[in-house]
N, C-alpha and C positions, 0 to 999 in steps of 0.2 A: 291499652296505654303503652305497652310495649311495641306497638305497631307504630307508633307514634312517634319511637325515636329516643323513648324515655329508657334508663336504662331499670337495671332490674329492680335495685334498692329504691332510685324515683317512682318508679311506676307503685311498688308493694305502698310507699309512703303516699303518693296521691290516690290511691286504692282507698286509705283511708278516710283522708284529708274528705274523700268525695262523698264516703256513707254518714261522716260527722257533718259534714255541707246537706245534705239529705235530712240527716235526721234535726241538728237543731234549726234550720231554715222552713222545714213542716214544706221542702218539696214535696213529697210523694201525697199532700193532702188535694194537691193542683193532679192528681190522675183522675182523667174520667173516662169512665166505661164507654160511654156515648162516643167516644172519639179514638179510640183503640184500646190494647191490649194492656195492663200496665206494664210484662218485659219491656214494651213499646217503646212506652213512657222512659223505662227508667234507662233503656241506650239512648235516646235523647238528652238524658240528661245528662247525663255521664259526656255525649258530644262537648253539650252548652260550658258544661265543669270545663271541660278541657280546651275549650276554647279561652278560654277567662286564663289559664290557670298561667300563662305567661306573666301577667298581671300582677299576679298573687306567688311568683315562682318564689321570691326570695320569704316568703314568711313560713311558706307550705314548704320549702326544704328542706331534707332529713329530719322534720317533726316538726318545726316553727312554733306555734303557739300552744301546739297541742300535744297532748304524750299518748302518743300511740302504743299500745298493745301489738306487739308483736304478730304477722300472721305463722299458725304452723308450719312449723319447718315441710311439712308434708303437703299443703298447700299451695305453698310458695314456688314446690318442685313442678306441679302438679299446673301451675299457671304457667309455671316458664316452659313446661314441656308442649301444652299446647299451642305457646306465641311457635316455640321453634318447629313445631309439625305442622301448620297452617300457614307460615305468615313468609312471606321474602322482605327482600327490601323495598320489589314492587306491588308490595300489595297494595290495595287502596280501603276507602271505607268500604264499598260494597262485601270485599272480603276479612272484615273483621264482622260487618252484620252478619254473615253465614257464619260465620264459626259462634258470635253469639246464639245465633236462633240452635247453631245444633248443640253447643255447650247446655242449653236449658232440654234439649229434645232427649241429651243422653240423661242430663238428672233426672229426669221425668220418670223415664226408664227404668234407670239404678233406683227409683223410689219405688217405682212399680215391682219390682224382681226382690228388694228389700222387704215388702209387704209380703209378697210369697211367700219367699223364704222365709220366714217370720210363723207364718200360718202353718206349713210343712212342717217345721222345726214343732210347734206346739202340740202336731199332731204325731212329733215321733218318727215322721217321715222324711226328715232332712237329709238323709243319704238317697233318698230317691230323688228327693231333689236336684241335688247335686247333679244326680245320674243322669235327671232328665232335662235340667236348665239351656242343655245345646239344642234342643230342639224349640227353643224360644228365642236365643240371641241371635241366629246368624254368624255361626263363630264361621272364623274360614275354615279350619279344619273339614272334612265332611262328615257328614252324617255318621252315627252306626248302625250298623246292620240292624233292625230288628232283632233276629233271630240269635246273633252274639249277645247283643244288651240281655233280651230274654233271660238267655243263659245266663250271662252275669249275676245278674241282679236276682236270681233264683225264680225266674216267673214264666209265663208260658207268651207265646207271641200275641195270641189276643188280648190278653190282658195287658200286655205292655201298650198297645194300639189303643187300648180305653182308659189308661192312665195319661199318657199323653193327650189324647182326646179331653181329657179331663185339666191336665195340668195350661193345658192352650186356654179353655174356657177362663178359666181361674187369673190366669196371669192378665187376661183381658178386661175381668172385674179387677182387678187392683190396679190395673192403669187405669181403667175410667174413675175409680175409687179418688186415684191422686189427681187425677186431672179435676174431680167435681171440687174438690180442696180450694183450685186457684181459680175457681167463677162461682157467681151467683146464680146461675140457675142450671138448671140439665139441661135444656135447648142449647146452650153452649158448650156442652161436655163432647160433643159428636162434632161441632166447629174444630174445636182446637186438636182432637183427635186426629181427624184429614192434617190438619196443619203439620202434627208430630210425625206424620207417615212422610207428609210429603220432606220435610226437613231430612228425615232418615233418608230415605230413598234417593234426594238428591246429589248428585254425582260431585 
């Protein structure tokens, strides 16, 4: 929405204005699997919304008929830091759809690493976690040595190479874990998988 030209407080307010438009109009009942994705579905809609919303500008601005709940302050940061790390004044839609597809590839993510870390923590192991989470994100920083971490973390080199070994597997089962969350069957959990790589990956 901010791409769009809307400023910050417009866009927070039709952010709304759109999920109240979704939920009591029973949009999202009109998503079918047969025909795409529903993220699909719902930047579609979100377009349509905002096609319309000149229309509707004077009811829908700063709250119009409706009393909107505030979003978190930490949110709100959080949405406007990504318009401002993505978007120019030339962007177009092509590049708000990428930043959509990767905004869902990073939650995906951050759910998958939350489910880890979640599990390590339960197991008493959340300091190793921590220790070992860089060898799963792709931080820029580089790598550590083997042989230092070893030492660090009180363990010997092979074993640090079968904890990783291990914490890769693991971090793999909780992405497919949260990807099978958002389809109905496993034959699609390996679809959208490729999807999330390629999304990362691209430049």
């Amino acid at each position: 929405m901010r791409s769009r030209g809307y400023s910050v407080h417009d866009a927070q307010d039709l952010t709304q204005s759109f999920f109240a438009y979704l939920i009591e109009k029973k949009i999202y009942a009109r998503a079918d699997r047969q025909k795409g994705k529903f993220r699909s579905f719902l930047l579609a809609s979100l377009k349509n919304f905002l096609a319309d919303a000149h229309d509707r500008e004077q009811t829908l601005k700063r709250g119009g008929a409706h009393d909107f709940l505030p979003l978190k302050e930490e949110q709100a940061e959080e949405a406007e830091s990504l318009f401002q790390t993505h978007f120019t004044s030339g962007s177009d839609a092509t590049g708000e759809d990428r930043v959509f597809e990767r905004s869902w590839a990073e939650a995906l993510v951050a759910a998958g690493l939350g489910r880890l870390s979640a599990d390590y923590e339960a197991e008493g192991k959340e300091k190793l976690f921590q220790e070992l989470r860089i060898f799963l994100t792709g931080a820029a920083e580089p790598l550590p040595h083997y042989a230092d971490l070893a030492e660090r973390i009180g363990t010997i080199e092979s074993t640090l190479r079968s904890q990783i070994t291990r914490l890769r597997a693991r971090y793999r089962e909780a992405l497919r874990a949260e990807v099978r969350r958002t389809v109905e069957t496993e034959a699609e959990v390996d679809g959208e998988l490729r999807e999330l790589l390629r999304v990362l990956t691209a430049s």
